[in-house]
N, C-alpha and C positions, 0 to 999 in steps of 0.2 A: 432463342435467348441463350446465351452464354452460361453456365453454371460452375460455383464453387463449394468447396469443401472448407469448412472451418473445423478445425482440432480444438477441442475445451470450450465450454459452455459457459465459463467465469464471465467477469467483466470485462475479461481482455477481449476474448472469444466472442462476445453479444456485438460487442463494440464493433470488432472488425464483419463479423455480418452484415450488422444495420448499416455500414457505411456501404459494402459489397451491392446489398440489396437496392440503399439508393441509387447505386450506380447504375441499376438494372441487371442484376445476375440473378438468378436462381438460386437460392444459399441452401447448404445444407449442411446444419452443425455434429457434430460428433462428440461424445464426451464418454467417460467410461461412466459416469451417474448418470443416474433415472431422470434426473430434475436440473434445470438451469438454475447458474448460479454459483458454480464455483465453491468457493470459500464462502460467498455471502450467502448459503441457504441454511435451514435449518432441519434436521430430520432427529425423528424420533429411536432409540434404542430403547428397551428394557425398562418403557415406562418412563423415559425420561427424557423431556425437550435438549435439545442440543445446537450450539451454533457449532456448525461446520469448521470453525475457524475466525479470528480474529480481522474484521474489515474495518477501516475507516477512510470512511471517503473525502478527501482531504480534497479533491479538486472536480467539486459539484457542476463545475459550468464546462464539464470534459460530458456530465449526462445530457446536460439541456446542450448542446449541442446536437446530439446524436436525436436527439428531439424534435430539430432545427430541420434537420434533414427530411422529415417529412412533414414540414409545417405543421408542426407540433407543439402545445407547450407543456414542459414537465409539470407546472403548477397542478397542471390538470389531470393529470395521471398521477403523481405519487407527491409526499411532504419528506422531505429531508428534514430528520429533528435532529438538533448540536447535541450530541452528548458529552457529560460533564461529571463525571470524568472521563477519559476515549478508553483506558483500565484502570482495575483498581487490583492492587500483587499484594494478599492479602497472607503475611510470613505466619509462622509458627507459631513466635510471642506476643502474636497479637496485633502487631503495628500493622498498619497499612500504608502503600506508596499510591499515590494517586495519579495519576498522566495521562496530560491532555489539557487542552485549553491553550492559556498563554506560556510564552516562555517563562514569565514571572511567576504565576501558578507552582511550575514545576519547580523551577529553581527552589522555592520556601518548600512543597516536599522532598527536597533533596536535601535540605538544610536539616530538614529533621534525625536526618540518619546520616552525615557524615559533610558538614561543608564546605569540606577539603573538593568535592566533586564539583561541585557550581561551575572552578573555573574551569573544568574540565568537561564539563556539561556544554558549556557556551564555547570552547572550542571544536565540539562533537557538531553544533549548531552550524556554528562558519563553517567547519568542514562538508558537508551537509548541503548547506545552501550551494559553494561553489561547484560540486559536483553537479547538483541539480538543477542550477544556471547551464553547465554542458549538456548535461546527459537528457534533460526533461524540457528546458526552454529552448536548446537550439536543434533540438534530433526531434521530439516529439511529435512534430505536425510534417516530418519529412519522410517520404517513402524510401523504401529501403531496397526497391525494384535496382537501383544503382548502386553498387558496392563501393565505389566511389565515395560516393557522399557519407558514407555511415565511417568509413575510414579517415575524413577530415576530423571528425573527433576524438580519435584516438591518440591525438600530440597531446589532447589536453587533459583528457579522461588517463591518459597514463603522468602526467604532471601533477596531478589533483592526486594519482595514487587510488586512484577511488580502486582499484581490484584491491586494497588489500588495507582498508579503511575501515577496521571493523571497532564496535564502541569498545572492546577488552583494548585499544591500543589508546584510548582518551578518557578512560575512566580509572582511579585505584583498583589495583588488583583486590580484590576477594571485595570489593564493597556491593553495598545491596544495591543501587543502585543499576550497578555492572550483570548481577545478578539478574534484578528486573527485566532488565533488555536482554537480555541472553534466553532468559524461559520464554518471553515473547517470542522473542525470534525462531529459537528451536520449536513451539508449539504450531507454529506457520508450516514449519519444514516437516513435522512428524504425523500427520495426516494419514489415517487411513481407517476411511467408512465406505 
């Protein structure tokens, strides 16, 4: 039997295993943590529970797939619960920004704190979606063994701008909002347990 090596233990990392494994290989993951999981585990410091990082699983039928693959069904293994709100960016003076759920949801928290943002919010959105119409619905389910094929996206992924589409270029300078997104973001990238 064939054998492979997986880098990272996250959900990218399980992901491409369990497909490896169905395939019939030998998998062997690698990670610099103790425990699978990525971003999505939880470990304890200094007395005190901790999530690893910020998850939200935004495309649940990418799990019951990998499920699929060994005739299997998630029901049966684990419950997926919607949370409501996906955060809550709780400032200084008290207020709270909510996000998650619907676009509508958000849009009336953004109202609250500046809603000059809304229509800049719902261009962030279409921005957003077009990218991830290229980059998610038409690459996603495609191997990348051919460098070819990952290169037919690139007329569009660089038309879309998605390198350099970031929310400070569709939000008011210094608004909370912009804010919001920005410590989310940096909190993803500043990791280290």
């Amino acid at each position: 039997m064939r054998s492979v090596i997986v880098v990272g233990a996250g959900f990218g990392g399980i992901a491409a295993a369990l497909r490896a494994r169905a395939k019939g290989f030998n998998v062997t993951i690698v990670d610099r943590c103790s425990r699978l999981g990525g971003r999505a585990q939880v470990f304890e410091r200094g007395g005190f529970k901790h999530d690893a990082g910020p998850t939200v699983i935004t495309a649940p039928f990418l799990i019951e797939e990998l499920f699929d693959l060994f005739d299997k069904k998630m029901c049966d293994y684990l419950k997926l619960v919607p949370l409501d709100p996906w955060y809550r960016f709780v400032f200084p003076d008290g207020r709270e920004f909510n996000y998650g759920g619907t676009v509508e949801s958000t849009l009336a928290e953004i109202r609250k704190f500046n809603p000059d943002d809304c229509d800049n919010y719902l261009r962030l959105v279409e921005a957003s979606r077009q990218i991830f119409d290229t980059g998610f619905t038409e690459l996603s389910d495609q191997p990348f063994h051919n460098v070819t094929k990952m290169f037919t996206a690139i007329p569009d992924l660089m038309r879309l701008k998605s390198y350099k589409r970031a929310i400070y270029l569709l939000l008011s300078a210094g608004s909370i909002l912009a804010t919001s997104f920005f410590y989310s973001a940096a909190s993803c990238w500043r990791q280290s347990f």
